[in-house]
C-alpha positions as CSV (number, residue, x, y, z in Angstrom):
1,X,-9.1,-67.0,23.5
2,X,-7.5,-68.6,20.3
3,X,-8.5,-72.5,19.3
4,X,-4.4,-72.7,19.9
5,X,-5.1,-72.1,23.8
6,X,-7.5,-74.3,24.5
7,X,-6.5,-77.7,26.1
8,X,-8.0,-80.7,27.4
9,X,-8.6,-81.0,31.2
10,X,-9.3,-76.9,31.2
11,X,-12.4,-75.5,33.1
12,X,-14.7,-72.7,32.1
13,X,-18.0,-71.5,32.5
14,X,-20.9,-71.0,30.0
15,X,-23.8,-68.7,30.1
16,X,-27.3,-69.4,29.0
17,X,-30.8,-68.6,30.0
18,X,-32.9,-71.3,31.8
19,X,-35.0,-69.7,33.4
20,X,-37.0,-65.9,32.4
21,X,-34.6,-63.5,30.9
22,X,-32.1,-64.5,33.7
23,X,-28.6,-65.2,32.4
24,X,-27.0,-68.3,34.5
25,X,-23.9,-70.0,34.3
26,X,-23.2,-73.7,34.0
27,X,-20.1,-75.8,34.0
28,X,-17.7,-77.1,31.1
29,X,-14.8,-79.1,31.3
30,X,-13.0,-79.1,28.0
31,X,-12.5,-83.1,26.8
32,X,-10.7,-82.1,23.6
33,X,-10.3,-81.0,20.0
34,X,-11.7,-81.9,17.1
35,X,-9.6,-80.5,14.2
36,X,-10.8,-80.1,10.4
37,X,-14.5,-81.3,10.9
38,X,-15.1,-78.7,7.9
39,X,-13.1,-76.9,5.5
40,X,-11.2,-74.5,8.0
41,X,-13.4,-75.6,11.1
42,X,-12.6,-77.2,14.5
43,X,-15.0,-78.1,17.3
44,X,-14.3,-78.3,20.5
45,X,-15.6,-81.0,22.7
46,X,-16.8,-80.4,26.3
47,X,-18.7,-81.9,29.0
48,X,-21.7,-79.5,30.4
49,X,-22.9,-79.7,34.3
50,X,-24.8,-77.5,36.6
51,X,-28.4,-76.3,36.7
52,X,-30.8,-78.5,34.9
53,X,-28.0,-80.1,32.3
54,X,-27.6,-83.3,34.0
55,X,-31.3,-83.7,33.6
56,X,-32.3,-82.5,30.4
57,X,-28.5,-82.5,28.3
58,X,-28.0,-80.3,25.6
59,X,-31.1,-78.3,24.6
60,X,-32.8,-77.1,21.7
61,X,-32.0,-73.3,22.1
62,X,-28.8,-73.4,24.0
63,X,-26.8,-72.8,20.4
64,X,-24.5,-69.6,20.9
65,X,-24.4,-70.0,24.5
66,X,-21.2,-68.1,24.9
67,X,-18.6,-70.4,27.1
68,X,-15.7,-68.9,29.1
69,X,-12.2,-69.9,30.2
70,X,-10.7,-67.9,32.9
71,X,-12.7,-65.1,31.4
72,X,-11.8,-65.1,27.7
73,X,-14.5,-66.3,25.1
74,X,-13.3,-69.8,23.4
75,X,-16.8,-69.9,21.4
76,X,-20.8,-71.0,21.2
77,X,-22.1,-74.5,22.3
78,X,-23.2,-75.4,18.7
79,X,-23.5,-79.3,18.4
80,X,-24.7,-81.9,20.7
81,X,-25.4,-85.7,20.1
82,X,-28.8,-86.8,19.7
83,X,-30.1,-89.3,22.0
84,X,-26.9,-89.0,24.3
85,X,-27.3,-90.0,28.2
86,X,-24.7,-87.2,28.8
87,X,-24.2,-83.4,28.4
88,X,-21.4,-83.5,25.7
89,X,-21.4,-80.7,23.5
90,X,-19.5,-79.4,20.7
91,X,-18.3,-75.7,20.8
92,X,-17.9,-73.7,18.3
93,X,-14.6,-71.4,18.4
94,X,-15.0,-67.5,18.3
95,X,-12.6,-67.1,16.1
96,X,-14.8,-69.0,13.5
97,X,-18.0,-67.1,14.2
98,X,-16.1,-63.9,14.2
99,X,-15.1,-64.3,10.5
100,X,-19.1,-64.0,9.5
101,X,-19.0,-60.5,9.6
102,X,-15.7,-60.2,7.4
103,X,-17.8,-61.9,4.4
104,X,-19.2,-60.4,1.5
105,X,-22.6,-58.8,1.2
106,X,-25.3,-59.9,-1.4
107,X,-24.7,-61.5,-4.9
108,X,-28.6,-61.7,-6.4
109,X,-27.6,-64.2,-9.1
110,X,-30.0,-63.3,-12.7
111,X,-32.5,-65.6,-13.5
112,X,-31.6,-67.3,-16.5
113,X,-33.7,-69.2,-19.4
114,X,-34.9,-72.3,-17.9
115,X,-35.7,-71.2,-14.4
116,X,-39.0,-69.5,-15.2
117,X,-40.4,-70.5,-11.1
118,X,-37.1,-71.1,-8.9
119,X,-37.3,-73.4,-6.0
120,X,-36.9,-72.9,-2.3
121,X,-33.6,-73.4,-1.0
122,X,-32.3,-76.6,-1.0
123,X,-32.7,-78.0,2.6
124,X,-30.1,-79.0,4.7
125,X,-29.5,-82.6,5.7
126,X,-31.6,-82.8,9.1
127,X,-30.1,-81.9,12.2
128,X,-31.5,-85.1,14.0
129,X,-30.3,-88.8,13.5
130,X,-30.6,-91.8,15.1
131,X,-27.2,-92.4,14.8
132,X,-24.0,-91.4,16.9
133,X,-22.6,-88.5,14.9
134,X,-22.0,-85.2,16.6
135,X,-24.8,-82.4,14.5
136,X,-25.7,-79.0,15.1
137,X,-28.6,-78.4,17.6
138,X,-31.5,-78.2,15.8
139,X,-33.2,-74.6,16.3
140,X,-36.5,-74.3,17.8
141,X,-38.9,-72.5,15.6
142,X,-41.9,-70.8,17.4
143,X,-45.1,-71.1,15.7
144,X,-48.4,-69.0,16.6
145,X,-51.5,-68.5,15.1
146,X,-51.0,-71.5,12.8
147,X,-53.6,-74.5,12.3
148,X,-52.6,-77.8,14.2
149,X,-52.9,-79.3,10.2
150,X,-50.4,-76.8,8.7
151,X,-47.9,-77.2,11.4
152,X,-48.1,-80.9,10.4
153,X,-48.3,-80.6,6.6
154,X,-44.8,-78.2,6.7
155,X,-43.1,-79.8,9.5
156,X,-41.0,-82.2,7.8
157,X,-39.8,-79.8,5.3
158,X,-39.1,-77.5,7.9
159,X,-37.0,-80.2,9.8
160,X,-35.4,-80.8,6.8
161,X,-33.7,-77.1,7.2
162,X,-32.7,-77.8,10.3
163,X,-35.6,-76.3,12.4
164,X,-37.4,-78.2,15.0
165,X,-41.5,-76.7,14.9
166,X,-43.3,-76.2,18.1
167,X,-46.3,-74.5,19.3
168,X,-45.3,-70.8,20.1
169,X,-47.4,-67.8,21.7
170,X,-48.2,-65.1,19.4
171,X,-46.4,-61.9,19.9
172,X,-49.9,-59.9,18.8
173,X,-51.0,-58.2,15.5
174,X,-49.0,-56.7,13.0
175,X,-46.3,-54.0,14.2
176,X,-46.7,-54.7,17.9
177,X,-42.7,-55.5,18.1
178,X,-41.3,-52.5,19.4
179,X,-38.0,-51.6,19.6
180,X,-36.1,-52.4,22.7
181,X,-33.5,-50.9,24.1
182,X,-30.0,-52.8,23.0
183,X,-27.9,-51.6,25.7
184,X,-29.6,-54.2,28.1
185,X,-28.7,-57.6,26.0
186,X,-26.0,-59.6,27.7
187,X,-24.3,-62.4,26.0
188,X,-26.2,-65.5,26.8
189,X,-29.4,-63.9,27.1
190,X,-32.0,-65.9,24.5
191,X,-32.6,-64.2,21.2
192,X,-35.7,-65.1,18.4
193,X,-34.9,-64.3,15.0
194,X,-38.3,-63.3,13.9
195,X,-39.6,-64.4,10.1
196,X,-43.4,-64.0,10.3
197,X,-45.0,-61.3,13.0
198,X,-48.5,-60.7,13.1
199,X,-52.0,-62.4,13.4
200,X,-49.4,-65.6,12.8
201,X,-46.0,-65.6,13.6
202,X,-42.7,-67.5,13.4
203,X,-39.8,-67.2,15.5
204,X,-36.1,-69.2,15.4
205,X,-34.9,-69.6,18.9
206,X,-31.1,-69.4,20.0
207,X,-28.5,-68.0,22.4
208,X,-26.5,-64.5,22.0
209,X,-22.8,-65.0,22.0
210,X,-20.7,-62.2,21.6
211,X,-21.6,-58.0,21.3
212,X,-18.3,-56.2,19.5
213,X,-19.8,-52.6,19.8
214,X,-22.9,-52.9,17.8
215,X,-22.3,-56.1,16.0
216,X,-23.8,-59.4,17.5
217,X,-22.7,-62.8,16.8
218,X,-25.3,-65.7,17.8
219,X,-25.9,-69.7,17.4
220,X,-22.3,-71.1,16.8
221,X,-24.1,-72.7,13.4
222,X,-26.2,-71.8,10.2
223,X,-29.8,-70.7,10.6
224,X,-30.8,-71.3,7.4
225,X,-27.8,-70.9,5.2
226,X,-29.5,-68.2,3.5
227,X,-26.2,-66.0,3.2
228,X,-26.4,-62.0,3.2
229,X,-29.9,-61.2,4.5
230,X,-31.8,-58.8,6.9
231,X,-34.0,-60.7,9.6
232,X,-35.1,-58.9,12.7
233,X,-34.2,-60.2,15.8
234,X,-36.1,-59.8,19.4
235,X,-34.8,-60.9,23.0
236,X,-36.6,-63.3,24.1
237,X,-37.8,-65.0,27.8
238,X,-37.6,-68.9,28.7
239,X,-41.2,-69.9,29.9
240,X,-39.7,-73.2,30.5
241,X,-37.8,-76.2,29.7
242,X,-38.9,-79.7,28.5
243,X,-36.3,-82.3,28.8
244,X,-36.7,-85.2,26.0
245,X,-35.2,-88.3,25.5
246,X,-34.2,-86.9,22.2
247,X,-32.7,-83.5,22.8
248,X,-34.6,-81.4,25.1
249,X,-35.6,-78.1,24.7
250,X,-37.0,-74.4,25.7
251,X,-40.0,-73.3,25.0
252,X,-40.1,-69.4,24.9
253,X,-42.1,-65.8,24.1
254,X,-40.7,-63.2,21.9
255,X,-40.2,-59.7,23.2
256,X,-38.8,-56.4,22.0
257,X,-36.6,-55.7,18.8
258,X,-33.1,-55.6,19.4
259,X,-31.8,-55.5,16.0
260,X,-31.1,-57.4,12.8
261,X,-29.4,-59.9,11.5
262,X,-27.7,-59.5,8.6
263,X,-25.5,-63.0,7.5
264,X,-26.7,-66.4,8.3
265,X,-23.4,-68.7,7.4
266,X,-22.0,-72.4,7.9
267,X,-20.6,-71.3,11.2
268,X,-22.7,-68.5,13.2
269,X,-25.1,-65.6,12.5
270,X,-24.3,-62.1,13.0
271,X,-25.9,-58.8,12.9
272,X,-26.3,-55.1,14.3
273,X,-28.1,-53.9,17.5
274,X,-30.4,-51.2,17.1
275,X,-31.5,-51.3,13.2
276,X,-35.0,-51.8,11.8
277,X,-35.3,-55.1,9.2
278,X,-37.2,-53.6,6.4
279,X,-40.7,-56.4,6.2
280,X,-43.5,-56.7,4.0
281,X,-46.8,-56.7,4.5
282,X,-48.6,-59.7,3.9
283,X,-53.0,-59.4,4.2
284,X,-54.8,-62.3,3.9
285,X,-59.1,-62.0,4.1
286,X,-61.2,-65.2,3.9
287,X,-64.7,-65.4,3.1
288,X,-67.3,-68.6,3.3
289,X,-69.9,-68.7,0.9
290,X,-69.9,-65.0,0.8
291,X,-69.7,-64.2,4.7
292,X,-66.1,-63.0,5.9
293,X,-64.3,-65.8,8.3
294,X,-61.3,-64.0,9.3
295,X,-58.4,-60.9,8.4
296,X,-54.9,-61.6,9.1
297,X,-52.5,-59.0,8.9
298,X,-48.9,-59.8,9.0
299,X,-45.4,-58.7,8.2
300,X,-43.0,-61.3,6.5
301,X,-39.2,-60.8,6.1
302,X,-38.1,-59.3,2.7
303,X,-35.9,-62.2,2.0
304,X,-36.3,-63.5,-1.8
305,X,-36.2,-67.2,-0.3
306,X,-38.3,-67.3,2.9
307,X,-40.7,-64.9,1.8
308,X,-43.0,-66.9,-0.6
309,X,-42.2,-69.9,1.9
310,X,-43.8,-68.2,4.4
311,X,-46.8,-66.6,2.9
312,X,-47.2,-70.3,1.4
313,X,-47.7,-71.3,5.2
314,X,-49.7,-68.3,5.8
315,X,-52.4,-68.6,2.9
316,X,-52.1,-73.1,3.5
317,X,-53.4,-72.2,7.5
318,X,-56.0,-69.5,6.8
319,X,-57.8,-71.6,3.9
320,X,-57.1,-74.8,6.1
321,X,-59.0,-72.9,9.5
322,X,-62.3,-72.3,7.6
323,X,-62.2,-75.1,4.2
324,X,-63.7,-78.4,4.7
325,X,-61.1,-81.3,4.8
326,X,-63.5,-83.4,3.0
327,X,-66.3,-83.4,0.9
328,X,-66.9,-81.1,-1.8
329,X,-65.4,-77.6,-1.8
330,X,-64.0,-74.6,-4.1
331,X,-61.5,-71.9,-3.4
332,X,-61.0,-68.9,-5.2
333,X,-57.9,-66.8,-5.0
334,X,-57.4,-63.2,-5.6
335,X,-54.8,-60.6,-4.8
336,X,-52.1,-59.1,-6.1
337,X,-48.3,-57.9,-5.6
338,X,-48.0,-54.4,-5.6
339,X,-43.9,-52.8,-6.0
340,X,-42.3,-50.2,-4.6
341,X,-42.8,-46.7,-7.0
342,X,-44.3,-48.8,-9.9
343,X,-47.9,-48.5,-10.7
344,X,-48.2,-52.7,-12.1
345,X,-48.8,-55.4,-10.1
346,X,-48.2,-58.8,-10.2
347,X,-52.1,-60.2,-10.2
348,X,-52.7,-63.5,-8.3
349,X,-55.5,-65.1,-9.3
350,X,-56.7,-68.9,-9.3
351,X,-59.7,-71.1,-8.8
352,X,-59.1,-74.8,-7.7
353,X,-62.3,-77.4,-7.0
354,X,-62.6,-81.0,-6.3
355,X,-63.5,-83.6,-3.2
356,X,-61.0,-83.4,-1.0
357,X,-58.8,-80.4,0.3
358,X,-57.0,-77.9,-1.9
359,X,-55.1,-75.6,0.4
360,X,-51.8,-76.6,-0.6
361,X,-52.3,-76.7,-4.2
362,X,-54.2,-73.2,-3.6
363,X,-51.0,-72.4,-0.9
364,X,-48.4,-73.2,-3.6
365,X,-50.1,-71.3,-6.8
366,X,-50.0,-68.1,-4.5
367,X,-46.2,-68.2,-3.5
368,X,-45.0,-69.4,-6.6
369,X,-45.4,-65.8,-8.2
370,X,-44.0,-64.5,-5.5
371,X,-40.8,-66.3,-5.6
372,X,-40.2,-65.4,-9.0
373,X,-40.3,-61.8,-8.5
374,X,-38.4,-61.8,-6.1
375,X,-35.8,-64.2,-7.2
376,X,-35.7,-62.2,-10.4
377,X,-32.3,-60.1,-9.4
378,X,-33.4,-56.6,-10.1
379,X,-32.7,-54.2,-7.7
380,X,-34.9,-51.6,-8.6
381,X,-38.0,-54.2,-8.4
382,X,-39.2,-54.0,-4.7
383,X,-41.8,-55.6,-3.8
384,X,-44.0,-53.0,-1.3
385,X,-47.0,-55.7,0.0
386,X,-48.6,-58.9,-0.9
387,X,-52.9,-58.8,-0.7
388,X,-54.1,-62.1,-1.0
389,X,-58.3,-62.8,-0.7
390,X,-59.7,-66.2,-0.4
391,X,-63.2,-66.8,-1.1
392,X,-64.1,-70.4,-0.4
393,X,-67.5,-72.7,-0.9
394,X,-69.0,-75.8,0.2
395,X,-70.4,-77.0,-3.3
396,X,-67.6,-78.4,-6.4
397,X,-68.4,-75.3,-8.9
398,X,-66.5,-77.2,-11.7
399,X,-67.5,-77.8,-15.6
400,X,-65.2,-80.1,-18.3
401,X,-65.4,-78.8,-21.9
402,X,-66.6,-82.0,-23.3
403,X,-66.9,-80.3,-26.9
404,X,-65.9,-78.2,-29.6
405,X,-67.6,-76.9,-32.8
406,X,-67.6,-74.3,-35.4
407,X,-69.6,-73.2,-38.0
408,X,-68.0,-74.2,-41.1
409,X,-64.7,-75.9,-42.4
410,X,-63.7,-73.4,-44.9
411,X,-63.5,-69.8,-44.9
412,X,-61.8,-67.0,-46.7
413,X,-60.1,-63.9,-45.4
414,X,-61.7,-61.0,-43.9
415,X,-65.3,-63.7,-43.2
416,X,-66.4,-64.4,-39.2
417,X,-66.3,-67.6,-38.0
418,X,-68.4,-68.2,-34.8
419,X,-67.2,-71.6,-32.9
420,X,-69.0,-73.0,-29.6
421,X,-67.8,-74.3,-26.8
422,X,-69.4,-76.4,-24.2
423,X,-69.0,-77.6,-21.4
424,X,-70.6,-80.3,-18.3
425,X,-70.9,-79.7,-14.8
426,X,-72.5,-81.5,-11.9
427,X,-75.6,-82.9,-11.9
428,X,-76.1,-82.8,-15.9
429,X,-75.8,-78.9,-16.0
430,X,-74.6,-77.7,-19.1
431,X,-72.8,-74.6,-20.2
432,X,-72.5,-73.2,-24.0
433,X,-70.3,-70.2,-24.6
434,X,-70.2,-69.0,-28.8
435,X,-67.1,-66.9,-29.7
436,X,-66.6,-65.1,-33.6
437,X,-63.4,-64.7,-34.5
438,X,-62.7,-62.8,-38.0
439,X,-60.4,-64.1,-40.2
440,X,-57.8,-61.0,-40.9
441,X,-58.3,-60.1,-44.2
442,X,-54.1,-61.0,-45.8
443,X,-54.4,-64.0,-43.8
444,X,-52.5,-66.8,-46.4
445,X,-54.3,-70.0,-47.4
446,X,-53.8,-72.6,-44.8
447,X,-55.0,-74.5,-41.9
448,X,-55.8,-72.7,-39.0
449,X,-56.0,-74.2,-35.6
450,X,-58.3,-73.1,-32.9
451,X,-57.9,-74.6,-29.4
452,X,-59.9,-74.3,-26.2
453,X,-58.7,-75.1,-23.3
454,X,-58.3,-74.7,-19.3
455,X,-56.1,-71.8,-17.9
456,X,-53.5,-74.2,-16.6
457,X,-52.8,-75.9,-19.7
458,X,-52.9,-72.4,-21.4
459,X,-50.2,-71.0,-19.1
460,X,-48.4,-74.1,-19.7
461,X,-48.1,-73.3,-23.2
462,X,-46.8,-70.1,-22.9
463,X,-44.3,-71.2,-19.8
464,X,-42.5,-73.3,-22.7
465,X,-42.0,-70.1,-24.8
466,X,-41.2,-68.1,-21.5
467,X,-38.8,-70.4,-19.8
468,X,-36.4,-70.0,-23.3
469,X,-35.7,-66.4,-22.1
470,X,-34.2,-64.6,-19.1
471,X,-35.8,-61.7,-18.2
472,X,-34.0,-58.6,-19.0
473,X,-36.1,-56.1,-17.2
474,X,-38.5,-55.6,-14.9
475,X,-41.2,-55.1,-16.9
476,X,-40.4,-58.5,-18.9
477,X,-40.6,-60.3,-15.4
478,X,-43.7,-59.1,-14.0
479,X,-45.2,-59.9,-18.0
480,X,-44.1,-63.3,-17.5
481,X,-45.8,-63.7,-13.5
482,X,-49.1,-62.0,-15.8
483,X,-48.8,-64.5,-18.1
484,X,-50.3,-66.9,-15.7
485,X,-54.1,-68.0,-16.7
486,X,-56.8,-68.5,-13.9
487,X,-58.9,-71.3,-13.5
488,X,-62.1,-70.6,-13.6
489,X,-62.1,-69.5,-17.2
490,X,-61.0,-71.1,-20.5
491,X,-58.9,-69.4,-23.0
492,X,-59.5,-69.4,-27.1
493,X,-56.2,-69.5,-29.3
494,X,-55.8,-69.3,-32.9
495,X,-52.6,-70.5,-34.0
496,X,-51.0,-72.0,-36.8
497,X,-48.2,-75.1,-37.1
498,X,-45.5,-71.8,-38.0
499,X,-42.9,-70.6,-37.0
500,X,-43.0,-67.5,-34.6
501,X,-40.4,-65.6,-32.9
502,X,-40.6,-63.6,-29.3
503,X,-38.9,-60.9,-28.2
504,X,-39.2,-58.9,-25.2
505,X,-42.7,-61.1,-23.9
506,X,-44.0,-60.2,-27.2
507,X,-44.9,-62.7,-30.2
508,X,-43.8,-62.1,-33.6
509,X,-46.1,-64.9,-35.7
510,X,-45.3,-65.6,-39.2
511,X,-42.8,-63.4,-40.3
512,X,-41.8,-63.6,-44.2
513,X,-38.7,-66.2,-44.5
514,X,-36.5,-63.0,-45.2
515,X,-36.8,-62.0,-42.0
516,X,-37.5,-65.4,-40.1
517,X,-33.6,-65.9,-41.1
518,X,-32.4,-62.9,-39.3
519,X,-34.5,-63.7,-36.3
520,X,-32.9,-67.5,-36.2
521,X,-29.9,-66.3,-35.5
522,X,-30.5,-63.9,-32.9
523,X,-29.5,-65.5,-28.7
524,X,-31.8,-62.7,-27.6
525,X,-34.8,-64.4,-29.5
526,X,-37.0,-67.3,-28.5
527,X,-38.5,-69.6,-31.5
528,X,-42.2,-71.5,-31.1
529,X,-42.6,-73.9,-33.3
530,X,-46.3,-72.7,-33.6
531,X,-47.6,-68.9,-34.2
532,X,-50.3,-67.7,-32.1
533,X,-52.6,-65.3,-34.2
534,X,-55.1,-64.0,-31.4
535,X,-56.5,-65.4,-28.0
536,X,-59.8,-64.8,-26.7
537,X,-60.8,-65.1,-23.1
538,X,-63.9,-68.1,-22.7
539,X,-65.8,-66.5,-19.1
540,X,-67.5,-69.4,-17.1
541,X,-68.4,-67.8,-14.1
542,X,-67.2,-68.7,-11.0
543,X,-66.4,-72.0,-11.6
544,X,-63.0,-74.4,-12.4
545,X,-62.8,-75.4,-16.0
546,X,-60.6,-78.5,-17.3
547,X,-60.2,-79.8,-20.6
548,X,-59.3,-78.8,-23.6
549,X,-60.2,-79.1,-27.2
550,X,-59.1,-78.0,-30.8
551,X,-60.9,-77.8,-33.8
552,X,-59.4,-76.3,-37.5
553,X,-60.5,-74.4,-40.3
554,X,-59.0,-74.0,-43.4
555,X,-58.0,-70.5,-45.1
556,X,-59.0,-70.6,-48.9
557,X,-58.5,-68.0,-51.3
């Protein structure tokens, strides 16, 4: 039925699950329109009865409960108001949701100089206030095999896209959704789009609206805004319902596959019954002190956004289970991302140490990676699994380079110079580490600069160079990701107050002024203001190392 037909005073019915996978009706009686609440939008407001409504109002998992008059379809229950001592809800019109489908299909915009690690997507003003405006129903958001401490640390953020967290039951390991058979889904039966399954899993809860052959439309609002994607999508059962002076909501278990779905827009999500999302799989192995603590195996959606989101949650609740909270501790990470028909790989690796807990900080360094290859826009770069392994300790294993020293001031080309580092750690130990670097022989009189210093200051200096450029290939991205230094080590570079040039990730220090002009005026090219003639790598074991320190030597003829 068209938004034109629908009047005030009408009766319909609306279909929704309250109970198990049975589909019930409730009552609406239509109270009026709301024209132009958005650009080309209308809501329709109605007043709910029947079944446990009156009780518990508008729930949390209700969106794209499909609502009937005399038969025809006039749209989703989508909106509600919070706090509100009576069933009003908002409808959203089919003929909005149906216009999902029509839109265009992914735009992968290029990363671009300055963006070196994009951000998550920008989330959405919360979808509960404490005031009286009409919002969308916030979605429940299923969540199993999860600390109690990383639900709380990446709730609010979570709320902040519009998803409400609650405690979930695991739909089992990896690959134990099985593919349903779609010819059984009703409208109104409950639906779980599915972002995380596994050893821990995460599943968005909401209502089935309409089936046109084998596309789906569902929830009456945005999921996530995240545009063209490919999330799978299970029917789900209703375990029960909480009612809540807030909004009240249904708590519920993920079952078969049923499809995927494929746009998540302002006003519905749609999709296709019977297709496979294509996942990644995400491995995560913790070990204590050398003795394993657990194996999670789990397959995340390929979605450049919520991916690294996700396995930032993931690695955060697997370190969190087994690292102390306070006290003394070190974590060590390791993995890498390995591609689809390309033999590199993305290496993760980072060391963090201190007093207090340093999951997120270790959660964050993993993902981060991850979200720039997979932001990076090539189509051709497909990212085939994620390994991450933790290795975590009781004892700070840290040292601070407290000095810097080499063996003479002067020195001509073609001589060694041998410089020593070292560096304290706890309880007065003390760590020496001699490196010889030969001056090249050619090497013009001048100052030469030689700098020690911790991995994340190191990457930070070449992040300054790298964020000038925009990858042009794959193989310039994934040299950017490798770019990143690792903490436990320090890293020797010899540079001088010159001019360099890069160009493709790799350095051109020095050049002769003739060609130093031509390079200026290339877009494709990045200028440092200092050239960076060699870098050694300063091993400290397995232990963090902060600090830096730079000494000079001059060239002499």
């Amino acid at each position: 039925m068209p938004l034109a037909e629908v009047r005030a005073g009408q009766h319909g019915i609306g279909r929704t699950v309250f109970e198990g996978d049975k589909i019930e009706d409730f009552q609406v009686e239509i109270l009026g329109i709301l024209a132009n609440t958005g650009p080309r939008e209308s809501i329709i407001l109605a007043r709910l009865s029947g079944g446990p409504l009156d009780h518990t109002g508008v729930m949390q998992g209700m969106s794209g409960s499909p609502v009937y008059i005399n038969g025809r379809l006039i749209g989703a229950v989508a909106l509600a108001f919070p706090y509100a001592k009576d069933p009003i809800a908002g409808i959203r019109p089919i003929e909005e949701m149906l216009r999902v489908s029509d839109m265009p299909g992914p735009v992968r915009p290029r990363l671009v100089a300055g963006t070196l690690l994009p951000a998550l997507p920008t989330p959405l003003p919360p979808s509960q206030t404490q005031d009286s405006r009409m919002t969308e129903v916030a979605t429940p958001l299923s969540l199993s095999g999860f600390s109690s401490k990383a639900v709380e640390a990446f709730s609010p953020g979570l709320r902040a896209l519009g998803l409400e967290p609650r405690q979930g039951m695991s739909t089992g390991g990896a690959g134990n959704l099985v593919m349903g058979d779609p010819s059984k889904l009703q409208p109104g039966a409950m639906i779980s789009v599915e972002l995380l399954t596994g050893d821990m899993s995460v599943g968005a809860d909401g209502t089935l609206t309409c089936i046109d052959g084998e596309k789906v439309y569902a929830f009456g609002h945005r999921f996530l805004s995240v545009g063209p994607t490919d999330l799978p999508f299970t029917r789900s059962e209703v375990i029960t319902l909480l009612a809540n002076v807030n909004t009240s909501f249904k708590i519920s278990a993920a079952k078969e596959l049923m499809g995927v779905i494929s746009q998540d827009r302002n006003t519905a999500v749609a999709g296709l019954l019977g297709r496979r999302a294509a996942t990644l799989p995400l491995e995560i192995s913790v070990t204590q002190d050398n003795a394993s603590v657990g194996k999670y195996n789990m397959q995340v959606v390929n979605d450049r956004f919520l991916a690294p989101y996700l396995t930032q949650m993931a690695v955060f609740s697997a370190l969190e289970a087994t690292e102390r909270a306070t006290g003394s501790s070190s974590v060590q990470i390791r993995g890498r991302i390995e591609f689809e028909g390309r033999p590199e790989t993305v290496d993760l690796r980072s060391f963090f140490a201190g007093e207090t807990s340093s999951a997120m900080v270790a959660a964050t360094t993993t993902a981060l990676p991850l979200s720039y290859v997979m932001q990076g826009a090539f189509d051709t770069l497909k990212v085939k699994r994620i390994v991450v392994v933790i290795e975590t300790s009781n004892a700070k294993k840290d040292l601070s380079l407290s000095q810097l020293y080499t063996s003479r001031r002067e020195a001509k080309p073609g001589e060694t110079i041998t410089l020593t580092a070292v560096f304290d750690g706890q309880n007065g130990t003390e760590v020496r580490r001699a490196l010889q670097f030969k001056i090249p022989v050619g090497t013009a009189p001048g100052t030469l600069y030689f700098t020690v210093a911790d991995g994340g200051q190191t990457s930070l200096a070449d992040l300054r160079q790298t964020a000038a450029l925009t990858p042009h290939t794959p193989d310039q991205l994934i040299a950017n990701v490798n770019r990143l230094r690792s903490g436990d080590r320090a890293y020797l570079r010899v540079w001088r107050a010159e001019p360099a040039f890069e160009a493709g990730g790799d350095e051109l220090p020095d050049p002769p002024p003739s060609v130093a002009l031509v390079l200026a005026g290339s877009q494709a090219l990045s200028q440092n203001r200092n050239s960076k003639l060699a870098e050694m790598v300063v091993d400290a074991g397995d232990m963090m190392v902060s600090g830096s320190k730079t000494v000079q030597v001059e060239v002499v003829e």
